[in-house]
C-alpha positions in Angstrom: -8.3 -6.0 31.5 -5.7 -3.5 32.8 -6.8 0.2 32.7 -4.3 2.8 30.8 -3.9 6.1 32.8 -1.4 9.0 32.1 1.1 7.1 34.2 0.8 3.5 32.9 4.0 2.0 31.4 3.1 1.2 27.6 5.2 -2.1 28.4 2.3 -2.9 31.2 -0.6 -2.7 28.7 -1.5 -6.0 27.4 -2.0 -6.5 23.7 -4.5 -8.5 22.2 -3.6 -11.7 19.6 -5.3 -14.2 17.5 -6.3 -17.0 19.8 -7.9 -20.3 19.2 -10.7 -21.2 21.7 -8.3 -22.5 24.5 -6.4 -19.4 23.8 -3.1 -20.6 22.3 -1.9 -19.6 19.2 -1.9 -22.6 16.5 -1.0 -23.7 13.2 -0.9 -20.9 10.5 -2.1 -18.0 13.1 1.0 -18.9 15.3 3.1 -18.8 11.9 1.8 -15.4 11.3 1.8 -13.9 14.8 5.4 -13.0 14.3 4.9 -11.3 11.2 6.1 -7.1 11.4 3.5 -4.7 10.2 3.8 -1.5 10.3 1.4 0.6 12.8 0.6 4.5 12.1 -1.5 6.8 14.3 -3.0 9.6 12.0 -3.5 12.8 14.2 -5.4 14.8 11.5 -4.7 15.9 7.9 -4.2 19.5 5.7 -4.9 20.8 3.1 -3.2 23.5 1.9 -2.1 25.5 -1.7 1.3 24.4 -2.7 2.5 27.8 -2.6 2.2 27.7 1.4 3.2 24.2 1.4 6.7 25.4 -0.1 7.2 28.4 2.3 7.3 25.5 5.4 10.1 26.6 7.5 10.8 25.5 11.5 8.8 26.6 13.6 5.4 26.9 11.0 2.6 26.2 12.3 0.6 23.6 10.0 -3.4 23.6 11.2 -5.0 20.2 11.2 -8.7 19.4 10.3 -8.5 17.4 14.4 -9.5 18.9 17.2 -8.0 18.4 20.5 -9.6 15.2 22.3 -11.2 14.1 19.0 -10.6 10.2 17.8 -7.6 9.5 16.2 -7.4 6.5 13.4 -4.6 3.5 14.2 -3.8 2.5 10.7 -2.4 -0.6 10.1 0.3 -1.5 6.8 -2.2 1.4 5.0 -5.8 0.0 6.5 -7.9 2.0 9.6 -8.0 -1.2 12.1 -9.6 1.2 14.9 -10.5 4.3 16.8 -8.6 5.8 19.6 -7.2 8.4 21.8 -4.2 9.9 22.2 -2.0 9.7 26.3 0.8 11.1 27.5 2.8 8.1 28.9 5.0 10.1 32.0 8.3 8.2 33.2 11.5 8.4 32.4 10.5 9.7 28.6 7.0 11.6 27.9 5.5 9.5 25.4 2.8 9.3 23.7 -0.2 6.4 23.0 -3.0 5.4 21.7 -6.2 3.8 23.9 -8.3 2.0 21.4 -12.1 2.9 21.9 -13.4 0.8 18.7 -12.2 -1.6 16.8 -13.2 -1.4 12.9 -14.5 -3.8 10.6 -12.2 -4.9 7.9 -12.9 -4.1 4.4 -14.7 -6.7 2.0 -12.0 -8.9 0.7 -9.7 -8.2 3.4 
């Protein structure tokens, strides 16, 4: 498993996929593989009166319920698939990512 430091290239971190025993993608899971979802990281959340919701202007500071260094959820098409935390990716554009500590069970009837 390759290790993700502040300086590893997002492109050099393998990702994980469905996998048969023999490790090759098959059948329906193969079919599937290819499908886009849509990934989100959520960084915290607010909640705040309307009244200073509408007096949001640049450079307003909005306070989130996350502290610094604390998990952050990796949602998946609107489900929390895991835990992680956030990197600063340095090259040729800072960029952020996400380590995954913990993967999380999927809901019943998922």
């Amino acid at each position: 498993m390759a290790s993700l430091s502040m300086d590893t290239p997002m492109a050099s971190v393998p990702m994980a996929t469905p996998a048969t025993a023999s490790g090759a993608l098959t059948g329906m899971a193969a079919s599937f593989a290819k499908v886009p979802v849509t990934v989100q990281v959520m960084l915290g959340t607010a909640r705040i009166p309307l009244s200073e919701l509408l007096s949001l202007k640049p450079g307003s500071l909005l306070a989130l319920d996350q502290k610094l260094g604390e998990p952050v959820s990796v949602i998946v098409n609107g489900c929390k698939v895991a835990t992680g935390e956030l990197f600063v990716l340095e090259g040729e554009e800072e960029k952020l990512a996400v380590k995954i500590k913990e993967i999380v069970a999927a809901p019943a009837g998922f």
